[in-house]
C-alpha atoms as a printed R data frame, in Angstrom:
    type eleno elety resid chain resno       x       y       z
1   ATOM     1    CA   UNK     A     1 103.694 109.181 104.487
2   ATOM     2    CA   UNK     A     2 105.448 105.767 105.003
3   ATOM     3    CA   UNK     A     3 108.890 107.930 105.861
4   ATOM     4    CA   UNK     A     4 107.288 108.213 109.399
5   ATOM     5    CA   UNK     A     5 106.990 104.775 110.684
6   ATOM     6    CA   UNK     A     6 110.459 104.063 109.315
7   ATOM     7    CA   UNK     A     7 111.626 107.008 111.679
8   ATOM     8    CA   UNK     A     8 109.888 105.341 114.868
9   ATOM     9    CA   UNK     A     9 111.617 102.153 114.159
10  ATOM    10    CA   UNK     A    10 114.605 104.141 115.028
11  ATOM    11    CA   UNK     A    11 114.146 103.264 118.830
12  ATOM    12    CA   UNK     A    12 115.960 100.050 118.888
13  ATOM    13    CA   UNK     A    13 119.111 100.877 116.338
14  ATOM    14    CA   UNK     A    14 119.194  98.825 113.272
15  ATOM    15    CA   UNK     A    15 115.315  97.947 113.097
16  ATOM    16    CA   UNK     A    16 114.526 101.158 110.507
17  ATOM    17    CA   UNK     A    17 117.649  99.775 108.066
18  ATOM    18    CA   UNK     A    18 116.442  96.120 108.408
19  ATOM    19    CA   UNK     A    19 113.028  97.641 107.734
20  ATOM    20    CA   UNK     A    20 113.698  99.989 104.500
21  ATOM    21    CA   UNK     A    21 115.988  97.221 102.702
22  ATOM    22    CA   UNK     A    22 119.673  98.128 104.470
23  ATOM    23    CA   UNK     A    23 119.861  94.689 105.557
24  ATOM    24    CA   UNK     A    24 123.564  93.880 106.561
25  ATOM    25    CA   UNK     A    25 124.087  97.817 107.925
26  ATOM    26    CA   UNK     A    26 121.021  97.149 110.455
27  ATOM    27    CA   UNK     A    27 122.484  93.649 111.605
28  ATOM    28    CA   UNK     A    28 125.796  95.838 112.304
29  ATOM    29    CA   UNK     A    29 124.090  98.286 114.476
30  ATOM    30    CA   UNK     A    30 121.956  96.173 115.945
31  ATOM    31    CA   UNK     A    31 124.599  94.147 117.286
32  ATOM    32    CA   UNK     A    32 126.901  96.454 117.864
33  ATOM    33    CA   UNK     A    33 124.186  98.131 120.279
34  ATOM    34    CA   UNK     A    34 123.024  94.967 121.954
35  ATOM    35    CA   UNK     A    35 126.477  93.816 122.826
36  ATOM    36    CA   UNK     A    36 127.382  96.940 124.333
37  ATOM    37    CA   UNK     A    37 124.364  97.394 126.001
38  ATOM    38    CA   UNK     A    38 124.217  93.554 127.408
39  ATOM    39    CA   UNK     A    39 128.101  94.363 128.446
40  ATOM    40    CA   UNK     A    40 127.358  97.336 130.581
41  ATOM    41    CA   UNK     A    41 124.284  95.843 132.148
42  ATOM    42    CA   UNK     A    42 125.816  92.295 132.753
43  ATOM    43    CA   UNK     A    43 129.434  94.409 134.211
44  ATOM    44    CA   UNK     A    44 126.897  96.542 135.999
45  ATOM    45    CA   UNK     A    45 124.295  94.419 137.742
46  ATOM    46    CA   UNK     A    46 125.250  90.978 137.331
47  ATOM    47    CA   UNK     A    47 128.897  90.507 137.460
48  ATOM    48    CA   UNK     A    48 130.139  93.418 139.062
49  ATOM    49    CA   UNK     A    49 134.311  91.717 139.133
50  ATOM    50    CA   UNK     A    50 133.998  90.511 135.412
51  ATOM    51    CA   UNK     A    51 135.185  93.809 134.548
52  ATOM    52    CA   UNK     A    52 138.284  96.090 135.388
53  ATOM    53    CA   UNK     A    53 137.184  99.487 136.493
54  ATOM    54    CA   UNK     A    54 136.465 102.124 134.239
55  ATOM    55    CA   UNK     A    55 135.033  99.255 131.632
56  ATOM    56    CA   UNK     A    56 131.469  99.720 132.811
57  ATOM    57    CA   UNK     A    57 131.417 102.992 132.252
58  ATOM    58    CA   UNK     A    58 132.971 102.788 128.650
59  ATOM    59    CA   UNK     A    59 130.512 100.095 127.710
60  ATOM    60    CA   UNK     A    60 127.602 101.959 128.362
61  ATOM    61    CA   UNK     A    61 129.006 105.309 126.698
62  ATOM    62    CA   UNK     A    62 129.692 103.359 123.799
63  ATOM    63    CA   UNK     A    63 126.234 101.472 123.425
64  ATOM    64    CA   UNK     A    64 125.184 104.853 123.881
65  ATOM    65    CA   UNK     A    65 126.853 106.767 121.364
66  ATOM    66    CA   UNK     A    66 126.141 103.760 119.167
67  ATOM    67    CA   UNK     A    67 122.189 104.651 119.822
68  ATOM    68    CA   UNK     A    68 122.722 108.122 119.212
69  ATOM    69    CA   UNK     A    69 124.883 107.301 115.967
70  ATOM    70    CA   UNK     A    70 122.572 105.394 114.755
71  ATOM    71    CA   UNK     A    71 119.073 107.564 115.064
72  ATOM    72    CA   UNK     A    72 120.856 110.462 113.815
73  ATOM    73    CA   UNK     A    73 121.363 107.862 110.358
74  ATOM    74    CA   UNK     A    74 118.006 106.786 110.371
75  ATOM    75    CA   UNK     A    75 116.420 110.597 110.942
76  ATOM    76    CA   UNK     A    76 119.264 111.742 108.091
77  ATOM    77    CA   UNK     A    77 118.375 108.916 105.909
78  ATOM    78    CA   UNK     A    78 114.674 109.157 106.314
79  ATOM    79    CA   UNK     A    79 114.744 112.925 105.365
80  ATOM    80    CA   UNK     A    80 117.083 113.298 102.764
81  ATOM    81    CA   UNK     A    81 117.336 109.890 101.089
82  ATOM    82    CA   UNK     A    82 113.682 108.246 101.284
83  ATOM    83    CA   UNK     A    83 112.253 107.571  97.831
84  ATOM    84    CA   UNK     A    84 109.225 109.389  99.101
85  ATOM    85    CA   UNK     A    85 110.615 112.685  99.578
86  ATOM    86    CA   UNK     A    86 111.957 112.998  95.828
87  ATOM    87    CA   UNK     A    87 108.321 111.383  94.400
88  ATOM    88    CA   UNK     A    88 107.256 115.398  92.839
89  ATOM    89    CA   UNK     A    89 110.658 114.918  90.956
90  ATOM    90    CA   UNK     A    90 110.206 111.470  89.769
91  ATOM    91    CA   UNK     A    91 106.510 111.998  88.401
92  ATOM    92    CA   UNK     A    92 108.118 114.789  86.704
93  ATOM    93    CA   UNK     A    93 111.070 112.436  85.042
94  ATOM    94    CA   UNK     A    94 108.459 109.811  84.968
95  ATOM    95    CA   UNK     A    95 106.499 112.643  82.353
96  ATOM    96    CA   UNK     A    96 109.582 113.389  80.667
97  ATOM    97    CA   UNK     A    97 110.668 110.358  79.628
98  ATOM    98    CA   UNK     A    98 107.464 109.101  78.637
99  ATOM    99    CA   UNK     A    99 107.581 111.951  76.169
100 ATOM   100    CA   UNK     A   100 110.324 111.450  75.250
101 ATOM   101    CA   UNK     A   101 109.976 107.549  74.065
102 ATOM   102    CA   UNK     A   102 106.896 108.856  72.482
103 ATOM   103    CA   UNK     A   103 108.726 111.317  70.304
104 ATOM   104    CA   UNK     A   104 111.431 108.416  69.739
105 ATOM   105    CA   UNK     A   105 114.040 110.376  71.822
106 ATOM   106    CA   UNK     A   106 115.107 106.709  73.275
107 ATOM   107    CA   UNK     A   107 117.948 107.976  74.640
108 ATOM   108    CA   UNK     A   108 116.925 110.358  76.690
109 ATOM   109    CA   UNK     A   109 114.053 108.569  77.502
110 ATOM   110    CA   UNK     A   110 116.479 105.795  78.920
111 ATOM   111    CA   UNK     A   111 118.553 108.246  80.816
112 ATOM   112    CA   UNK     A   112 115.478 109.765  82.657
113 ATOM   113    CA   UNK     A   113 113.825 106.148  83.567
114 ATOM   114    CA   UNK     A   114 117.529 105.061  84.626
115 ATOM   115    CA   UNK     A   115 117.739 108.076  87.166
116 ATOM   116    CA   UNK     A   116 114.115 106.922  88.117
117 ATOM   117    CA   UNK     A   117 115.384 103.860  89.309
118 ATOM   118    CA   UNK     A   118 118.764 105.090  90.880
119 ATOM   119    CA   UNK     A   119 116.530 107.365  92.765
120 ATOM   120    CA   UNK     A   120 113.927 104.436  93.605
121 ATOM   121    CA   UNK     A   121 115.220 100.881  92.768
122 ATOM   122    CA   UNK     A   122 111.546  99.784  93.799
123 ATOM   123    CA   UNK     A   123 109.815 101.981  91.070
124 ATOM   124    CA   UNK     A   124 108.348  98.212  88.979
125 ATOM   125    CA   UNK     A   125 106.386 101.020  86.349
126 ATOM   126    CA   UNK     A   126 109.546 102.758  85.570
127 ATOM   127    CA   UNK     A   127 111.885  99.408  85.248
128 ATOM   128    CA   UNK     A   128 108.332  98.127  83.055
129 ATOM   129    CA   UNK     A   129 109.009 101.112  80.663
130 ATOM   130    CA   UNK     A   130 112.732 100.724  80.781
131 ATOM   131    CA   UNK     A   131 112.502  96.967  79.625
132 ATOM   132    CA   UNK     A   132 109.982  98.173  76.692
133 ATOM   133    CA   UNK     A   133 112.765 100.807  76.011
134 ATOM   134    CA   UNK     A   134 115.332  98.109  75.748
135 ATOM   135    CA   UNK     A   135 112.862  95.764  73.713
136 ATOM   136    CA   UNK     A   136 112.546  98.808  71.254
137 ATOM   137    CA   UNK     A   137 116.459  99.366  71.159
138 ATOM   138    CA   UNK     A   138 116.958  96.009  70.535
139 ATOM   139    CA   UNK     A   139 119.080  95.244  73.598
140 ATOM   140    CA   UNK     A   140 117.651  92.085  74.876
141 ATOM   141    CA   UNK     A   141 120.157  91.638  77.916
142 ATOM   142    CA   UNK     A   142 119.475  94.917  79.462
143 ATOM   143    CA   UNK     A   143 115.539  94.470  78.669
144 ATOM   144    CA   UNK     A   144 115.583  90.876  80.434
145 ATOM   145    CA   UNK     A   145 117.685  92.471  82.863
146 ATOM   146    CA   UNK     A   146 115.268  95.187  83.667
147 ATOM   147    CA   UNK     A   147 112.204  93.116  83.351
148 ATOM   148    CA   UNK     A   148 113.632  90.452  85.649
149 ATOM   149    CA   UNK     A   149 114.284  92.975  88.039
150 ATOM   150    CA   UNK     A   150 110.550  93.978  87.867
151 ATOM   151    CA   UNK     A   151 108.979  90.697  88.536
152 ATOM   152    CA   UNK     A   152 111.299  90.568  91.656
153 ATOM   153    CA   UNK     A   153 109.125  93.814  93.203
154 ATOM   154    CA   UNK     A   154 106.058  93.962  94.818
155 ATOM   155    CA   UNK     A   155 104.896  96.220  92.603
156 ATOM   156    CA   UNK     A   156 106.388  94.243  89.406
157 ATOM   157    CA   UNK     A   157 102.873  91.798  90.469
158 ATOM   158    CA   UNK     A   158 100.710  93.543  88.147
159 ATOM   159    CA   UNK     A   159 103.087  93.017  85.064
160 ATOM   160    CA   UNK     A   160 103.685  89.872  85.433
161 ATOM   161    CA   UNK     A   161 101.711  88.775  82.403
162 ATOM   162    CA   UNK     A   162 103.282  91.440  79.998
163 ATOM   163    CA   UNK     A   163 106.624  90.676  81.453
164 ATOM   164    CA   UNK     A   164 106.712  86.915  80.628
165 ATOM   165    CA   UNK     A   165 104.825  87.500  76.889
166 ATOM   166    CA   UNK     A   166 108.036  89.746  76.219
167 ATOM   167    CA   UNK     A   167 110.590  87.590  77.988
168 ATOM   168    CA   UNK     A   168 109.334  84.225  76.186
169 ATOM   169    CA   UNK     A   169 109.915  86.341  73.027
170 ATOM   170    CA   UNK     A   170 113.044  87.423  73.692
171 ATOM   171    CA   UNK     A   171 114.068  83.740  74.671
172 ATOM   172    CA   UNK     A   172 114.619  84.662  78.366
173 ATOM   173    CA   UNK     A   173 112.283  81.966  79.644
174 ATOM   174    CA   UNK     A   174 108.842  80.272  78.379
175 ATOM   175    CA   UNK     A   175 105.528  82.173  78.607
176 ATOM   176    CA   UNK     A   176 103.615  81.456  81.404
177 ATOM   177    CA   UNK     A   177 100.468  80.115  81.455
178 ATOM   178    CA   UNK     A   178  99.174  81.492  84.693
């Protein structure tokens, strides 16, 4: 249930983007919202001649349409993009394509973990099982690639040993010793 907290964020726009990993787009509407907002308060309270008339009340329309732009994003995003909301459909892929490398069906096995991770970039077990696919299809770039990729996650912490055996094989950088 981590979709929820991401959706309260949405008070104050551009805090749920910087949040879920939509770094540069939150900084945008963030700003965007804070310098309209600071203009229509400033024209409003503090400098009342700093602005010609009608200004004021274009500032704060726009820092408000700016809000409302912005949480209706966020709730959209949070609904109907989250990586939690499609999880029943990537367990399912997740089962299918383990199958399917089982059976030797690489290829579809790689197109099923591949549409894992375009659904959830921050899935480490299915970029793990993509580099082993790799290994096994003897396409080192794409396996360092995707194992690279895994040590960068959060999740990717528990590989870590694994990942640097098979990367110091492949000649992508030493074994570790830790």
């Amino acid at each position: 249930m981590r979709r929820f907290p991401i959706a309260a964020l949405s008070v104050w726009p551009g805090l749920a983007q910087i949040w879920s990993g939509q770094e540069v787009l939150g900084l945008i509407l963030a700003a965007l919202f804070a310098a309209t907002l600071n203009l229509a308060v400033v024209g409003r309270f503090v400098w009342t001649e700093a602005f010609a008339p009608g200004w004021v009340g274009f500032l704060a329309a726009l820092a408000a349409c700016s809000w409302l732009a912005s949480f209706g994003y966020t709730l959209w995003w949070v609904w109907a993009c989250h990586p939690s909301g499609h999880r029943a459909e990537i367990d399912r892929l997740y089962r299918e394509a383990t199958e399917s490398y089982l059976q030797g069906q690489w290829a579809e096995s790689r197109r099923r973990f591949e549409r894992i991770v375009a659904m959830d970039d921050t899935d480490a077990d299915a970029l793990m099982q993509l580099g082993t696919l790799f290994v096994r299809a003897e396409q080192p770039a794409l396996a360092r690639r995707a194992f690279r990729q895994c040590l960068e996650l959060e999740g990717g912490a528990k590989w870590r040993w694994e990942i640097r055996e098979v990367l110091g094989r492949l000649g992508g950088t030493p074994a570790a010793t830790d």
